[in-house]
C-alpha beads as a LAMMPS data file, in Angstrom:
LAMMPS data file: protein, C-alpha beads

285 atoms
284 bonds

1 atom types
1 bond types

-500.0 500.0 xlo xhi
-500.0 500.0 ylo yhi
-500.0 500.0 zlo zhi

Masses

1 110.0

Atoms # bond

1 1 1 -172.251 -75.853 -91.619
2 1 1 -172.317 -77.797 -95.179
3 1 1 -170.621 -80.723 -95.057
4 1 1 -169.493 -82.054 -98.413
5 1 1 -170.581 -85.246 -99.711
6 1 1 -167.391 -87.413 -101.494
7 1 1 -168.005 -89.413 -104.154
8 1 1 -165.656 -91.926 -102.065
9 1 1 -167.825 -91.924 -98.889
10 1 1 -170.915 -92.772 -101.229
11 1 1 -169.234 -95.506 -103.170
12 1 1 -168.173 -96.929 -99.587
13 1 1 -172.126 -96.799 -97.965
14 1 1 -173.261 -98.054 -100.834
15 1 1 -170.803 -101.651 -100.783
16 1 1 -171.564 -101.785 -97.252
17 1 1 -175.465 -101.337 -98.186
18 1 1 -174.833 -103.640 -100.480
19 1 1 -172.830 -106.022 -98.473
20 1 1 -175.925 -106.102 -96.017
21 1 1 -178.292 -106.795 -98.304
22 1 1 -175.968 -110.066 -99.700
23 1 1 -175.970 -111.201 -96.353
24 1 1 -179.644 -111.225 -95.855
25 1 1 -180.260 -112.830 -98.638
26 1 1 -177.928 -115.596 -98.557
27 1 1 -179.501 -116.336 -95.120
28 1 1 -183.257 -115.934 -95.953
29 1 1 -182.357 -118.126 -98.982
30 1 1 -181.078 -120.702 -96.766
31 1 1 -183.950 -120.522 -94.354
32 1 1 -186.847 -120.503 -96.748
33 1 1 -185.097 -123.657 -99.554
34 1 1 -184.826 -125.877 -96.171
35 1 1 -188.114 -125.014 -94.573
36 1 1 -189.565 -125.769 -98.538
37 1 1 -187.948 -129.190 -98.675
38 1 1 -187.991 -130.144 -95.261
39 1 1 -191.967 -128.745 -93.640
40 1 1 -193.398 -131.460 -96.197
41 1 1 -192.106 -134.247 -94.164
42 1 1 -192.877 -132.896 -90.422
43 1 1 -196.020 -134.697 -88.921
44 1 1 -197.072 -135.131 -85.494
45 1 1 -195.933 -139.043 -85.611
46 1 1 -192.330 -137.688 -86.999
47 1 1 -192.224 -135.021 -83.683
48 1 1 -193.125 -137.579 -81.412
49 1 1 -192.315 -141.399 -82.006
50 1 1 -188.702 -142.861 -81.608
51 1 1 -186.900 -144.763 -84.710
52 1 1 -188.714 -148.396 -84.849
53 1 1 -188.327 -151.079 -87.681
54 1 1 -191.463 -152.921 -85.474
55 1 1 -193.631 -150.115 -85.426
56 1 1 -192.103 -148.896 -89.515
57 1 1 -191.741 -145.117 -87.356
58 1 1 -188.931 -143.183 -88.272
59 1 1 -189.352 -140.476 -85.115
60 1 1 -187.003 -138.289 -83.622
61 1 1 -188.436 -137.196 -80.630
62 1 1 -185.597 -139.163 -78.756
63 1 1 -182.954 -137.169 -80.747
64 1 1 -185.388 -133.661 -80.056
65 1 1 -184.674 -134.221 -75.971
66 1 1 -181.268 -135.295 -76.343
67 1 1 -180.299 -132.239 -77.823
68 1 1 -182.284 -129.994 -75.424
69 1 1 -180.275 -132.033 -72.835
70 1 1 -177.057 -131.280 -74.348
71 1 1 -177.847 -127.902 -74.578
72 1 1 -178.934 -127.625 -70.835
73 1 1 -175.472 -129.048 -69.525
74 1 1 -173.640 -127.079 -71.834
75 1 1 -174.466 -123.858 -70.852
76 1 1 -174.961 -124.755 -67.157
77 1 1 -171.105 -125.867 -67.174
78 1 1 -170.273 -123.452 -69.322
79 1 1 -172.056 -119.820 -68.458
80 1 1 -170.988 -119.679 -65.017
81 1 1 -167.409 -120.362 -65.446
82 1 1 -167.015 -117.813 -68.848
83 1 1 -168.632 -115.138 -67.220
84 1 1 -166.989 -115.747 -64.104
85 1 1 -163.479 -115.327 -66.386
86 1 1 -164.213 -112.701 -68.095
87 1 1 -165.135 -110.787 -64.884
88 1 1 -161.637 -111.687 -63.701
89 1 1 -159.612 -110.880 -66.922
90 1 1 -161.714 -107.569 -67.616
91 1 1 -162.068 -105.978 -63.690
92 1 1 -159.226 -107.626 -61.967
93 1 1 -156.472 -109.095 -64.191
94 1 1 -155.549 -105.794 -65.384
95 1 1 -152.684 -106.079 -68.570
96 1 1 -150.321 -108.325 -66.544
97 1 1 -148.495 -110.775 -69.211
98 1 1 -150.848 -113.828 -67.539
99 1 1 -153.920 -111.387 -68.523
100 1 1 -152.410 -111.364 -72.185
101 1 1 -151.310 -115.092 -72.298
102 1 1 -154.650 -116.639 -71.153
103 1 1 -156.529 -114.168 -73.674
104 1 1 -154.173 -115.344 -76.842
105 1 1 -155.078 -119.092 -75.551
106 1 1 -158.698 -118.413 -75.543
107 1 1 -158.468 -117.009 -79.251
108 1 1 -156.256 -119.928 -80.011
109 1 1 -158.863 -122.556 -78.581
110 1 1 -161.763 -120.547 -80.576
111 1 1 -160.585 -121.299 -83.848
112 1 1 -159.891 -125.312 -82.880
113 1 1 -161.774 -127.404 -85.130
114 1 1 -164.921 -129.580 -83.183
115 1 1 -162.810 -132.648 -84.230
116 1 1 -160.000 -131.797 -81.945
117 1 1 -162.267 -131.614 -78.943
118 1 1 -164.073 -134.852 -79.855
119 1 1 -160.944 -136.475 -79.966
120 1 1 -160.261 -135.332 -76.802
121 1 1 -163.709 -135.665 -75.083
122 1 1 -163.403 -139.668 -76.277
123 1 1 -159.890 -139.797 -74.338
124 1 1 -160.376 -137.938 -71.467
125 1 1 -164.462 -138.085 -70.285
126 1 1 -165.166 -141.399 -72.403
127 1 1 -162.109 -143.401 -71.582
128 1 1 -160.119 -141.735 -68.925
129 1 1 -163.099 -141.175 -66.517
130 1 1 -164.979 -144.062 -67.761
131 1 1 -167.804 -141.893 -68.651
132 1 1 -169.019 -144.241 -71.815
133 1 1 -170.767 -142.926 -74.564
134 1 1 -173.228 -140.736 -72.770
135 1 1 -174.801 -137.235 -72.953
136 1 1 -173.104 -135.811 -69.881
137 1 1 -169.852 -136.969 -71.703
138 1 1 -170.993 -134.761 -74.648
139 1 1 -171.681 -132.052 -72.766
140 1 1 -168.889 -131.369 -71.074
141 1 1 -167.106 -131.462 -74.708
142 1 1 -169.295 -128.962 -75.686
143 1 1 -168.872 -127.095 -72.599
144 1 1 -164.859 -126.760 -73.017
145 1 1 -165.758 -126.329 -76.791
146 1 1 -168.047 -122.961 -76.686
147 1 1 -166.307 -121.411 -73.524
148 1 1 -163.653 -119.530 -75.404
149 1 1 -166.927 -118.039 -77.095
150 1 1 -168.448 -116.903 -73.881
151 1 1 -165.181 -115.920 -72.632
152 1 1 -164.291 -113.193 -75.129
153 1 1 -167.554 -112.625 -75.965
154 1 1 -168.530 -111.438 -72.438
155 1 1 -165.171 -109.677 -71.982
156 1 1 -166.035 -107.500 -74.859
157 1 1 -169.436 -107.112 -73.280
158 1 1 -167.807 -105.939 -70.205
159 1 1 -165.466 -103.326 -71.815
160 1 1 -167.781 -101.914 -73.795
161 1 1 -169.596 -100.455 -70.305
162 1 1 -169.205 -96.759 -69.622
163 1 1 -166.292 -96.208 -67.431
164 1 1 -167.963 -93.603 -65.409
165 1 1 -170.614 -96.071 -64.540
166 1 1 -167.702 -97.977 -62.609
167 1 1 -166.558 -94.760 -60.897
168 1 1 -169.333 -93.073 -59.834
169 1 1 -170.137 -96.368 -58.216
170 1 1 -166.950 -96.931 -56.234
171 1 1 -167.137 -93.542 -55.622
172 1 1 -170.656 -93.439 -53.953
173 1 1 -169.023 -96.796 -51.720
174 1 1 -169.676 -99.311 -53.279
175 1 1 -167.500 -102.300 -53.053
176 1 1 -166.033 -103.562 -56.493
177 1 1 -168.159 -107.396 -56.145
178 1 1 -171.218 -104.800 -55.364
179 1 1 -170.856 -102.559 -58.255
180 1 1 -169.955 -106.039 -60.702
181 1 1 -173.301 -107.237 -59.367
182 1 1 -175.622 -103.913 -59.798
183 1 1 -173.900 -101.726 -62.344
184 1 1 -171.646 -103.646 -64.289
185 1 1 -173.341 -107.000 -65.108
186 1 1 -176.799 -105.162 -65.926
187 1 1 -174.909 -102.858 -68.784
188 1 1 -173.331 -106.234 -70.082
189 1 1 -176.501 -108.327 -70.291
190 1 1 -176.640 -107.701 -73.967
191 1 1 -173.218 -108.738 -74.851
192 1 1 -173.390 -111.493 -72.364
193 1 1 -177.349 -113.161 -73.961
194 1 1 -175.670 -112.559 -77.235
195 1 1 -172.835 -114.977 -75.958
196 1 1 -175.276 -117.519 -74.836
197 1 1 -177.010 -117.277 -78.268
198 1 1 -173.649 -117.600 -80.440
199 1 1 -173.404 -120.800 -78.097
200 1 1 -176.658 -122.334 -78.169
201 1 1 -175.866 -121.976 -82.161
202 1 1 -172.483 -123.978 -81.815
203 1 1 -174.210 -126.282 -79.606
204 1 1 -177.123 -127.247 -81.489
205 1 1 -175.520 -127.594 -84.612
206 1 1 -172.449 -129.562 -83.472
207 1 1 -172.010 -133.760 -84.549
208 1 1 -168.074 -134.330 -84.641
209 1 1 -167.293 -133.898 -81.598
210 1 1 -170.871 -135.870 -80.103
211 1 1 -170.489 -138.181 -82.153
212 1 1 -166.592 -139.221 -80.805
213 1 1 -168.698 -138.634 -76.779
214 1 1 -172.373 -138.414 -76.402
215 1 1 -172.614 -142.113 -79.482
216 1 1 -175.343 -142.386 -81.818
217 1 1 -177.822 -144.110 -79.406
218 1 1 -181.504 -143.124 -79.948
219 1 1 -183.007 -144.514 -76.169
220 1 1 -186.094 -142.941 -75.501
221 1 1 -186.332 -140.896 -71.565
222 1 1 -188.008 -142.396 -69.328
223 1 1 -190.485 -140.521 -68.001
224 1 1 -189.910 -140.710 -64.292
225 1 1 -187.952 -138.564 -61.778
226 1 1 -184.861 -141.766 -61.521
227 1 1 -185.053 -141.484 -65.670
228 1 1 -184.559 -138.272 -66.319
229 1 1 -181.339 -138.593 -64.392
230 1 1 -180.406 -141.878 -65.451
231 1 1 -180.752 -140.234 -69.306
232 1 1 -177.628 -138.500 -68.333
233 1 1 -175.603 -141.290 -68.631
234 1 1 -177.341 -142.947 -71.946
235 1 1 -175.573 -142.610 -75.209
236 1 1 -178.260 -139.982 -77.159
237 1 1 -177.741 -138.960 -80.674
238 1 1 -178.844 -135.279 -81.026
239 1 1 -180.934 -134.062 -84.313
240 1 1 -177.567 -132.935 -86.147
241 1 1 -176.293 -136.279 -85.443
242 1 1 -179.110 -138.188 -86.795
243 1 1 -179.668 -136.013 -89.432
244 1 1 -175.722 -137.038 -90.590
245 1 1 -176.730 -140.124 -90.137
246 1 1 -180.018 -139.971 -92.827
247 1 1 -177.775 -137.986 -95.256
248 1 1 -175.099 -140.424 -95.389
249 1 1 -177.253 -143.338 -96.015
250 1 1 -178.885 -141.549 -98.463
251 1 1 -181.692 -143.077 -98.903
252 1 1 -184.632 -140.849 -98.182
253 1 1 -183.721 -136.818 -98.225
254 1 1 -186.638 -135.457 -97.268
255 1 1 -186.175 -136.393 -93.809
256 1 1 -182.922 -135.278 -93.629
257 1 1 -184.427 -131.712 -94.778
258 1 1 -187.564 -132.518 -92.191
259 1 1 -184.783 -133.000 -89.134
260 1 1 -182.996 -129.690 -90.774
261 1 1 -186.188 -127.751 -90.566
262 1 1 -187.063 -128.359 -87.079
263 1 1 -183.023 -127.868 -86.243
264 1 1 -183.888 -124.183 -87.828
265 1 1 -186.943 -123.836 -85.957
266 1 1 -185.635 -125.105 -82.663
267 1 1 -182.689 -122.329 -83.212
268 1 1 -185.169 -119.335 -84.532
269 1 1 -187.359 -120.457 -81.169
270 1 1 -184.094 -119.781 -79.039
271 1 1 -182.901 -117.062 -80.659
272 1 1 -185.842 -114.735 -80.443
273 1 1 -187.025 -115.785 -77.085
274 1 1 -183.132 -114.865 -75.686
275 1 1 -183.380 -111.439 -77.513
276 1 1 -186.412 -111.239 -75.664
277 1 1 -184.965 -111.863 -72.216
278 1 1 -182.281 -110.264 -73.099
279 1 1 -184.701 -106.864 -73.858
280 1 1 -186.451 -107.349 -70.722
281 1 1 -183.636 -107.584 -68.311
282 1 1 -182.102 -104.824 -69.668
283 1 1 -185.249 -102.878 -69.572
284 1 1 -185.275 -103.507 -65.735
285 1 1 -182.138 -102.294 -65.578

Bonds

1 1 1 2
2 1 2 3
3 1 3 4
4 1 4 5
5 1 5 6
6 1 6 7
7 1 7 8
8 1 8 9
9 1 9 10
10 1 10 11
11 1 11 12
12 1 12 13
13 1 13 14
14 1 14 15
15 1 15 16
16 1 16 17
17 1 17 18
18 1 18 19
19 1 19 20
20 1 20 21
21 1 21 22
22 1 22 23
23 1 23 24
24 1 24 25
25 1 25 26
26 1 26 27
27 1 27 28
28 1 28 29
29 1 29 30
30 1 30 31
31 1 31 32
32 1 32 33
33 1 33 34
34 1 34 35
35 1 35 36
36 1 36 37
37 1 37 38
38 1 38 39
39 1 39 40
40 1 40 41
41 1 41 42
42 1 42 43
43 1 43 44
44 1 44 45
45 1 45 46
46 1 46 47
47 1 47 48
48 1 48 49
49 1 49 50
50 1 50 51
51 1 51 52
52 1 52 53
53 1 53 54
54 1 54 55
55 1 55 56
56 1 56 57
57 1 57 58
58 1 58 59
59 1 59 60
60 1 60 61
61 1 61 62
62 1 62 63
63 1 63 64
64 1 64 65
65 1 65 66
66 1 66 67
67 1 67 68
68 1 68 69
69 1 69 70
70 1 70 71
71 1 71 72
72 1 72 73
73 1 73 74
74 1 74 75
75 1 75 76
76 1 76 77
77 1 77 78
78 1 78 79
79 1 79 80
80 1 80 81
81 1 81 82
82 1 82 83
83 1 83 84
84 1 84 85
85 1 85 86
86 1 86 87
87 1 87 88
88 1 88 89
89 1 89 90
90 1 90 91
91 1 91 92
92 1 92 93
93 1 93 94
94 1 94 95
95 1 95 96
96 1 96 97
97 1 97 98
98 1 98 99
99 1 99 100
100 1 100 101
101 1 101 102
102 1 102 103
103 1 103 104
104 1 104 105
105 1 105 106
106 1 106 107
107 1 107 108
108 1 108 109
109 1 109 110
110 1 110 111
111 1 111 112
112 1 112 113
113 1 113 114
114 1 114 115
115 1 115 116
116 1 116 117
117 1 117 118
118 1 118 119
119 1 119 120
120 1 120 121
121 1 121 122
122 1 122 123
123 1 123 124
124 1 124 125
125 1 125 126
126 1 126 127
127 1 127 128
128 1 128 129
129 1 129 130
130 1 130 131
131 1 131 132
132 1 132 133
133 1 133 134
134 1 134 135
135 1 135 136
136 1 136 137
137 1 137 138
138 1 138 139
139 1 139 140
140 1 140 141
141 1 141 142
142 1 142 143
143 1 143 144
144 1 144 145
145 1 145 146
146 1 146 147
147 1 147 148
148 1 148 149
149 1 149 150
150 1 150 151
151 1 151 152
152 1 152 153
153 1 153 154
154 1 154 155
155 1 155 156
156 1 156 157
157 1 157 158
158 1 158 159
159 1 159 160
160 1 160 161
161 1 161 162
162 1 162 163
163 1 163 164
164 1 164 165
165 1 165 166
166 1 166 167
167 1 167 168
168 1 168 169
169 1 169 170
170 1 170 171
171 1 171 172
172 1 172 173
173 1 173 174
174 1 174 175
175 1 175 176
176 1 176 177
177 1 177 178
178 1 178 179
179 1 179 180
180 1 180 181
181 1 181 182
182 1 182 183
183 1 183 184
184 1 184 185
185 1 185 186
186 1 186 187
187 1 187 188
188 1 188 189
189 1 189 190
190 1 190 191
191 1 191 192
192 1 192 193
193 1 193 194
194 1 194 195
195 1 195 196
196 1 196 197
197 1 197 198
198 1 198 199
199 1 199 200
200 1 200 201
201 1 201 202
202 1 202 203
203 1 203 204
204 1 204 205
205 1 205 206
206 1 206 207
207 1 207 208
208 1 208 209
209 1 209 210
210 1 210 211
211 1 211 212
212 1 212 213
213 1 213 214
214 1 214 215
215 1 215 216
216 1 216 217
217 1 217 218
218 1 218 219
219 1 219 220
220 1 220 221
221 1 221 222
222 1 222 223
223 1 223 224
224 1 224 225
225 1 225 226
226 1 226 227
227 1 227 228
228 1 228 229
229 1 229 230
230 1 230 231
231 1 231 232
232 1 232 233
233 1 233 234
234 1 234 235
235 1 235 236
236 1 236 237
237 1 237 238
238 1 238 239
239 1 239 240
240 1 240 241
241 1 241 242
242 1 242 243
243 1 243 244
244 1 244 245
245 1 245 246
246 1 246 247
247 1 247 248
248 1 248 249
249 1 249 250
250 1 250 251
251 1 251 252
252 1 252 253
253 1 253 254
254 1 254 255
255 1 255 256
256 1 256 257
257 1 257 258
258 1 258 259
259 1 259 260
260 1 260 261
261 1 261 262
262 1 262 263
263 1 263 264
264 1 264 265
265 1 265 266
266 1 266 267
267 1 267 268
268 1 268 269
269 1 269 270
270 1 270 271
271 1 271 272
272 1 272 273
273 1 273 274
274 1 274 275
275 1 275 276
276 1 276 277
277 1 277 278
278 1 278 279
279 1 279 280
280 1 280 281
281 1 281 282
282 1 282 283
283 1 283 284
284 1 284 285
């Protein structure tokens, strides 16, 4: 049967055609005019000395494994216990009123400003538990900072699963922690990678709140097996901190651009090799 085209259904594909297509190009634009001021000033001595008015080196390899180290304790902290909360609120919560009050808290805590969080990482890790400028103070900031992001991210995830894939399931025996494990979880993997990713983002490109926990120190790791532990506790400045650093001093931009390009990289690098994983468990599945 003919359907007819309206002029009004047109009009409306073509903004959202259009809208696209603005998107795309503000974000290309942003990509290619940092990666054009910024790939310039990337050498190998940039990637991998440390900050030294001795040596005249202005490295940030220190600041390059202080954020990977942030970004390791986040999500280790953080993963588990979103997931683990949105498996509650979405399979055994139900719509009780604590269901309902814990998911308008979560939304609340989303929208937050990083600020907020550093103020409170400072008081309670930094001062309360004595934790000192450090990275492991930083990342458990960051950790209560992106888990309102895993936790409704996930729980959409989880929703979004067939229903009948639950049932027939249960149905065939299975016990619900059984069918969360093998059905459920597998479906989700998506959703859930694309919460990790919308977190790595947040992470990586955080400096208010590290700044008030994980300090502006640019120590160099020891390599050793007692200093990649004892790093923990260090006060590291990660590549968005350093790089606020740079552009507030203003006195050399193209190294602020150079530290923005490899932030880009470093994200593009995460990004795509998540979506990969991401493909490939799924695939299994």
């Amino acid at each position: 049967m003919y359907k007819k085209v309206r002029p009004v259904d047109t009009l409306i594909r073509g903004l959202i055609w259009l809208c696209a297509i603005i998107t795309i190009a503000i974000t290309a634009g942003i990509i290619v005019y940092i990666l054009i001021r910024g790939l310039p000033s990337i050498s190998w001595s940039f990637l991998t000395t440390q900050p030294s008015e001795l040596h005249g080196t202005i490295g940030i390899l220190p600041n390059i494994i202080n954020t990977l180290y942030i970004v390791i304790i986040t999500l280790l902290i953080a993963t588990p216990i979103g997931i683990g909360s949105a498996i509650y609120l979405t399979e055994y919560g139900g719509r009780s009123k604590l269901v309902k009050v814990i998911e308008f808290t979560t939304e609340t805590l989303a929208g937050i400003p990083s600020i907020i969080y550093g103020l409170f990482g400072f008081m309670f890790f930094v001062v309360f538990m004595k934790l000192q400028y450090s990275i492991i103070a930083g990342g458990l900031t960051l950790a209560i900072m992106v888990l309102p992001t895993i936790i409704r991210t996930t729980q959409e995830a989880l929703k979004s699963v067939n229903p009948l894939y639950r049932e027939a399931a249960l149905g065939m025996g299975a016990t619900r922690v059984h069918m969360i494990r093998t059905v459920l979880l597998p479906s989700a993997m998506p959703g859930i990678m694309t919460a990790v990713i919308l977190s790595i983002g947040r992470i990586v490109g955080e400096s208010a709140a590290l700044i008030f926990t994980a300090g502006i120190g640019t120590k160099m790791l020891r390599m050793t097996l007692p200093g990649f532990f004892e790093h923990f506790m260090t006060s590291g400045a990660t590549l968005t901190v350093q790089l606020y650093q740079y552009a507030m001093r203003g006195e050399d931009l193209g190294i602020s651009f150079a530290i923005a390009a490899v932030l880009v990289i470093i994200v593009l690098i995460i990004n795509f090799s998540t979506k990969r994983l991401a493909r490939r468990l799924n695939a299994k599945n």
